[in-house]
N, C-alpha and C positions, 0 to 999 in steps of 0.2 A: 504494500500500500504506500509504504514512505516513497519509494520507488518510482511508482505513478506520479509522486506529488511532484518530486525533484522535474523531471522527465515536462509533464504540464508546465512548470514554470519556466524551465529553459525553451521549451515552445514557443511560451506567447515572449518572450524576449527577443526571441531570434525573429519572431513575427513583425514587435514593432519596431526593431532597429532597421527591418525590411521596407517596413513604410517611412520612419524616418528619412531613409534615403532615397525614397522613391520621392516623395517630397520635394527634399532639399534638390534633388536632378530635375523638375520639372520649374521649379524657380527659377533656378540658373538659365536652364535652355530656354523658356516662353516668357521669363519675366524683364526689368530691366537691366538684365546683365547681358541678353540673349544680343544685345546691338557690340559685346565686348569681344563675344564669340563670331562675331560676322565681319571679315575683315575686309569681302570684298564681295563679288554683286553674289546672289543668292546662285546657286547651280542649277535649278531647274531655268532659269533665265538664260546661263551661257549652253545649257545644252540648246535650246530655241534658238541662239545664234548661230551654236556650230551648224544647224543648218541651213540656214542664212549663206552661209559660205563658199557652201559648194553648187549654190543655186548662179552664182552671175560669174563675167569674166570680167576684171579690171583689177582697181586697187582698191583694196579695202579702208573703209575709213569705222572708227568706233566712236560715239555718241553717243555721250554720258547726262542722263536729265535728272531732273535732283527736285522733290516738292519744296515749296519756301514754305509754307504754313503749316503742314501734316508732316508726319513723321511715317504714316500708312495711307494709301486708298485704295485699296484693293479690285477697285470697279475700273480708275482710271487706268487706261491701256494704252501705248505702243502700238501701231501697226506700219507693217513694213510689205507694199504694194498690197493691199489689201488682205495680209494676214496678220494676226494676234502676234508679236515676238514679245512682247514685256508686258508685266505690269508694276504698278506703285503698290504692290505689297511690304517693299522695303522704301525706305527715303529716298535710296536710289535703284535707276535702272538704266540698262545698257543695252544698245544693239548694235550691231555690225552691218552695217549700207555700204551699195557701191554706186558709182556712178547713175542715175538713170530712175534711180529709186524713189519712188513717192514714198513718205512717210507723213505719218496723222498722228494726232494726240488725239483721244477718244476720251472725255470727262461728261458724255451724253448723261450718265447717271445721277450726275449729282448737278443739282441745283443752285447749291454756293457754288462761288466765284473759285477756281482750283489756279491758281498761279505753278508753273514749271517752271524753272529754271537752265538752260543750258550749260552744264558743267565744264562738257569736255567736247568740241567741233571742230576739225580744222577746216571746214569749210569747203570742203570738194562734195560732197552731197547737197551738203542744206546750206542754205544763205542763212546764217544767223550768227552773232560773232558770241563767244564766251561770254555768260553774267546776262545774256538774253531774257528776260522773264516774260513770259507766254500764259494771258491769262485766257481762259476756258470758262465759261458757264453754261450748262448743258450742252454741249457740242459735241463734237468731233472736227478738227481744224487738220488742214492739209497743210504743211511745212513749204515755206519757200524753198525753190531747188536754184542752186548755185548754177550758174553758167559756164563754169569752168570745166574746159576737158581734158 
């Protein structure tokens, strides 16, 4: 019987030192530390790029957009010649364009005013120079395309 007792105690211990740490892992990852763990774009996003890639022929350029008010919009999207490549589930997002490419910003969902910022352009796609801010309310806006070949 003592047996039993010992046996049950070291149970629910091991139990809740299990949840303890189950816990303390879901803080770190989904809470505010999860932005210390992400150092760079989200990977479901650069897979959507890599195929981006292998779709045109030229030079590639990468364009980086950055929310000014949100931290998240998970509805505003990316589109690169009329497919989905990003969204504003993180503050930032990236895609890879080449020459010839129409690209949009999609904020049709939301009703407030969503400002973008252009982070990173060198300007052989889109006409827009770095610190651009691009404001959206319910829209979807088609990007000026650069004239350079």
């Amino acid at each position: 019987m003592r047996l039993i007792k010992i046996i049950e105690r070291l149970l629910v211990r091991v139990t809740l030192m299990g949840l303890v740490v189950l816990v303390a892992v879901q803080t770190v990852t989904t809470g505010s530390f999860s932005s210390m763990l992400d150092f760079s774009v989200p990977s479901r996003q650069i897979a959507d790029n890599q195929m981006v890639i292998g779709q045109n022929i030229g030079e590639k350029s990468v364009v980086i957009f950055s929310l000014v008010d949100y931290t998240s919009l998970a509805q505003a999207a990316i589109y690169v010649n009329g497919k989905k490549r990003a969204d504003f589930a993180e503050k930032y997002a990236a895609i890879a364009v080449y020459p010839g490419d129409l690209v949009e910003l999609d904020a049709s969902f939301y009703n407030k005013p969503v400002f973008i910022q252009v982070m990173q352009n060198d300007r052989k796609v889109i006409k827009l120079k770095e610190g651009t801010i691009i404001r959206l309310r319910h829209e979807r806006k088609a990007l000026p395309l650069s004239n350079v070949d």
